[in-house]
N, C-alpha and C positions, 0 to 999 in steps of 0.2 A: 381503082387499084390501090392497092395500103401500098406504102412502101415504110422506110428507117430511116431515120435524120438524125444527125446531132440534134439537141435540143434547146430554141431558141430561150433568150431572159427573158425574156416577156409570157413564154410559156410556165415557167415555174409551178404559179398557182395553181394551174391545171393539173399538173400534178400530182396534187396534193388531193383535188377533186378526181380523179382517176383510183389513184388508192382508197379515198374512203370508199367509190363507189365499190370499188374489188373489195375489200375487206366486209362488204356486208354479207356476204355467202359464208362468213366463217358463224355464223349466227345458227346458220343449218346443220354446222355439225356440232354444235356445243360449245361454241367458244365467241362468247359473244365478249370477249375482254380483249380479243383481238381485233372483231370488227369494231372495237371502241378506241384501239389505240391511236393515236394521232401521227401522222406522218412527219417526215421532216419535217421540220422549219423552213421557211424561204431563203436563207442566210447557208443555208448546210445543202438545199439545193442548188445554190448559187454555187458553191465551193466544186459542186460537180460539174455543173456548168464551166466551170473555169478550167478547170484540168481536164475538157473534154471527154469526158466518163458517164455523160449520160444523153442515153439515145430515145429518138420515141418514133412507134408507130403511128403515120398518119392516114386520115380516112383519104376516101378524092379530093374533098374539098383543102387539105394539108392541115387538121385540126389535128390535133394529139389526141390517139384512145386508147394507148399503150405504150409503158415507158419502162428504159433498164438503166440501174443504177451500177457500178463497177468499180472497185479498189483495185489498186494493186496489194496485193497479200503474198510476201513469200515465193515472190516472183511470176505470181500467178494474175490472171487478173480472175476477180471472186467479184460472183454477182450480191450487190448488196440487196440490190430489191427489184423483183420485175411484176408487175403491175398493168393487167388489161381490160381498161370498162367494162363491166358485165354486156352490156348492149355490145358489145365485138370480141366476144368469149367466144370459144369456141371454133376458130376460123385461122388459128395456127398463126395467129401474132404473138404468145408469147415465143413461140419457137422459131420466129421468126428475129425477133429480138435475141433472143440467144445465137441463131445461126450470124448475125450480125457481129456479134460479141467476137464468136470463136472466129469469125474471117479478120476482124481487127485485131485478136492475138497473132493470130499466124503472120499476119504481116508484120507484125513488132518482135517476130520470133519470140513469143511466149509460147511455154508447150501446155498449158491447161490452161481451163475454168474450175470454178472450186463454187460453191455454194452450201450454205445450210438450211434447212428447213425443216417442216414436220413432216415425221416419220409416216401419219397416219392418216393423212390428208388425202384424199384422192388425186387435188389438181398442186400436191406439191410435191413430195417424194417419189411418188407409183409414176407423175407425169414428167419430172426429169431424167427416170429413169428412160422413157421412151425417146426423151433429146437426147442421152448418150452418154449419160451422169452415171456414175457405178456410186456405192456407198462405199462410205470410209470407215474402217473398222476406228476405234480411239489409239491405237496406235501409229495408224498413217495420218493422224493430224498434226499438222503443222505449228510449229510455235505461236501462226499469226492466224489460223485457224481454232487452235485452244484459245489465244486469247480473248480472240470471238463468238466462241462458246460461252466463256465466261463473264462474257458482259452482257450475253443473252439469257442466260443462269440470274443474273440479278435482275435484269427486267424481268423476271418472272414467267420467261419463255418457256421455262424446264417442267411448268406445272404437264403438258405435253409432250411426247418423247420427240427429240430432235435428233438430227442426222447430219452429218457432212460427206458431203458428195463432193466426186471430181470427174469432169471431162478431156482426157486426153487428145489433143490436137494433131500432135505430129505425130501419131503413130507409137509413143515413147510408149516403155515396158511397164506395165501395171504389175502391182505387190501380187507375188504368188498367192496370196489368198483367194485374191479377186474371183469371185463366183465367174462360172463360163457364161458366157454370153446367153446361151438357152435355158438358163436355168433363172431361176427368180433372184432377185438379190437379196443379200443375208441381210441382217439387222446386227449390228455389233452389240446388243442385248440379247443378242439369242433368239429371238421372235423371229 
């Protein structure tokens, strides 16, 4: 049985080997500059590590083969990276990871999750949207969400279209725009 744990120091590295193994499926859709990027540093996981911010899915044996990294952003808590070894794709760990996330806001009375990612990706935007994620038009982003655009605009994220999404927790009122639930979500480009 997988379960969610805080994620010990000693696991860090692992890590790091989890992301690159996920990041090499970005090879298949055209973006082999992304399966090329390098993960955090050991020093910047540690820092997550420290503030209790990041969790991992373990197999039986309690190995890590799926992990979520987490800010507070704007009162929110925003996922910075979630990350699930190819070999345990597919088996509802990263949502498992996320439903973990949004039970730890609730408890801390946080009312969302917030993340960004690409627009066009199969297992990033189309597949958040099925965990509960709506898109965020550029107007319902946040000052600590544009910030975050913008530092992903200079790593050279923007060469593909990106998105920010939010999951609402407690039920709170989403912007009158917000597409109906049965309808497909808009893209704040128009597409």
């Amino acid at each position: 049985m997988v379960r969610v744990r805080g994620v010990r120091r000693g696991e860090l590295a692992v890590l790091r080997d989890i992301e690159r193994a996920a990041g090499e499926c970005f090879r298949d859709v055209g973006m082999p500059e992304i399966a090329d990027d390098e993960p955090p540093p050991l020093d910047v996981l540690a820092g997550y590590h420290r503030a209790g911010r990041a969790w991992v899915a373990v197999d039986p044996a309690d190995q890590p083969v799926g992990y979520l990294l987490a800010d507070l952003v704007d009162g929110n808590l925003h996922v910075e990276q979630v990350s699930v070894h190819p070999r345990w794709a597919r088996r509802g760990l990263g949502r498992r990871l996320l439903d973990h996330l949004a039970a730890r806001a609730e408890t801390d009375g946080v009312p969302a999750l917030t993340l960004t990612t690409f627009a066009d990706v199969p297992w990033n935007a189309p597949y958040y949207a099925r965990c509960g994620f709506w898109l965020l038009d550029d107007r319902d982003l946040t000052p600590g969400l544009r910030a975050i655009r913008r530092r992903e605009a200079a790593h050279g994220l923007d060469r593909w279209p990106r998105v920010g999404m939010r999951r609402d927790l407690d039920g709170a009122d989403r912007p009158a725009h917000r597409p109906d639930a049965d309808r497909p979500a808009h893209r704040p480009d128009g597409g």
